[in-house]
C-alpha positions as CSV (number, residue, x, y, z in Angstrom):
1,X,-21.1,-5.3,8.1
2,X,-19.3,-2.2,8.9
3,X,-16.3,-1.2,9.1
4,X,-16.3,2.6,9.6
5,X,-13.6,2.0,12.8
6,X,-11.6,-0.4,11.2
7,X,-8.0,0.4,11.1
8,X,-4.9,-1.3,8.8
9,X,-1.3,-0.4,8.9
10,X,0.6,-2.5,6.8
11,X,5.0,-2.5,6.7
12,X,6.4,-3.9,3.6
13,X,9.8,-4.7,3.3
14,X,11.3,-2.7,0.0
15,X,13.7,-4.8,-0.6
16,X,11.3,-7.9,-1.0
17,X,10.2,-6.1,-4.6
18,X,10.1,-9.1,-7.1
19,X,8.6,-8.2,-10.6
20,X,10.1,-11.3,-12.5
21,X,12.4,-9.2,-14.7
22,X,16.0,-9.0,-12.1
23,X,16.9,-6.0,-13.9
24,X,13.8,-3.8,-13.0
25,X,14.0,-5.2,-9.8
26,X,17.4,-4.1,-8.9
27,X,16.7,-0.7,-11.1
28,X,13.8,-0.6,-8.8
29,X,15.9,-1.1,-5.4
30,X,17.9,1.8,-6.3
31,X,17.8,5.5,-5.7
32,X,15.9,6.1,-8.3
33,X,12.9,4.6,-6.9
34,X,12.7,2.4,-3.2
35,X,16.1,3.1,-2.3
36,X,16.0,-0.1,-0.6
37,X,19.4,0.8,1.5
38,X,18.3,3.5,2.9
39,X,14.8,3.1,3.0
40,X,14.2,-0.3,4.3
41,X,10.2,-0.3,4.7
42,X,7.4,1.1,2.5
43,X,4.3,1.8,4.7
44,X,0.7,2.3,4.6
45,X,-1.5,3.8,7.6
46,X,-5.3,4.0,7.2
47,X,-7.1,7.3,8.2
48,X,-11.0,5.8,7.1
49,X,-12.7,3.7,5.3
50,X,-15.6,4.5,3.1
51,X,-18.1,2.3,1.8
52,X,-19.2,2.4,-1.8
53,X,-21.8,-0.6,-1.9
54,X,-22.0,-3.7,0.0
55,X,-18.6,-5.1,-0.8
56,X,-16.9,-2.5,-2.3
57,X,-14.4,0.1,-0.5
58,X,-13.0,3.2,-0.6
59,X,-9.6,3.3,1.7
60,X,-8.1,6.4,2.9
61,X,-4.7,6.5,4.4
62,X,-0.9,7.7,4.1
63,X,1.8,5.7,1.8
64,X,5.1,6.5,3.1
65,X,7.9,5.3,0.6
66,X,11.2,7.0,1.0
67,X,10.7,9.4,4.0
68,X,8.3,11.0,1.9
69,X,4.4,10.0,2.9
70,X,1.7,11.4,0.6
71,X,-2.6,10.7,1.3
72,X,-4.2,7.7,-1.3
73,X,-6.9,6.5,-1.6
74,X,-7.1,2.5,-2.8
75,X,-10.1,0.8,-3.9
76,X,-11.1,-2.6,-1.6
77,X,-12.8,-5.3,-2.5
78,X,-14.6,-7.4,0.7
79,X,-15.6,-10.8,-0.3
80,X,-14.5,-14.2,1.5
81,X,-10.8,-12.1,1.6
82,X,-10.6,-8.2,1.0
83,X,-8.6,-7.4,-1.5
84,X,-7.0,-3.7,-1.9
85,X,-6.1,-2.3,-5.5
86,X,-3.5,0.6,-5.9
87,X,-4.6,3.8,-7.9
């Protein structure tokens, strides 16, 4: 299976951040971090996708949180669901 044209953007809503602790999460909302008022979407925007070995992933692509967007690359797992791990 390939998936060298495969594209994912993916909009999360900042303020839906739930850690289990409510303090983190609100400390987490503010401007020191999301700035969930201002900011009301994280996004990430693949540019490629690299394959490593038959089900494992290398993904490419801009994380904008905060106006600010910045290149990462996350690690994807494809099995019966494809699962992407932060960095």
């Amino acid at each position: 299976m390939t998936f060298s044209k495969a594209r994912v953007k993916v909009n999360i809503d900042a303020g839906s951040i739930f850690t289990n602790e409510e303090n983190r999460d609100t400390h987490l909302k503010s401007t020191d971090f999301f700035d969930v008022e201002n900011h009301k979407e994280i996004i990430f925007e693949s540019k490629s996708i690299r394959k490593v070995d038959d089900k494992r992933y290398k993904l490419t692509g801009d994380l904008l949180i905060k106006g600010i967007s910045n290149e990462v690359v996350l690690d994807a797992d494809f099995g019966e669901l494809i699962q992407i791990h932060g960095q």
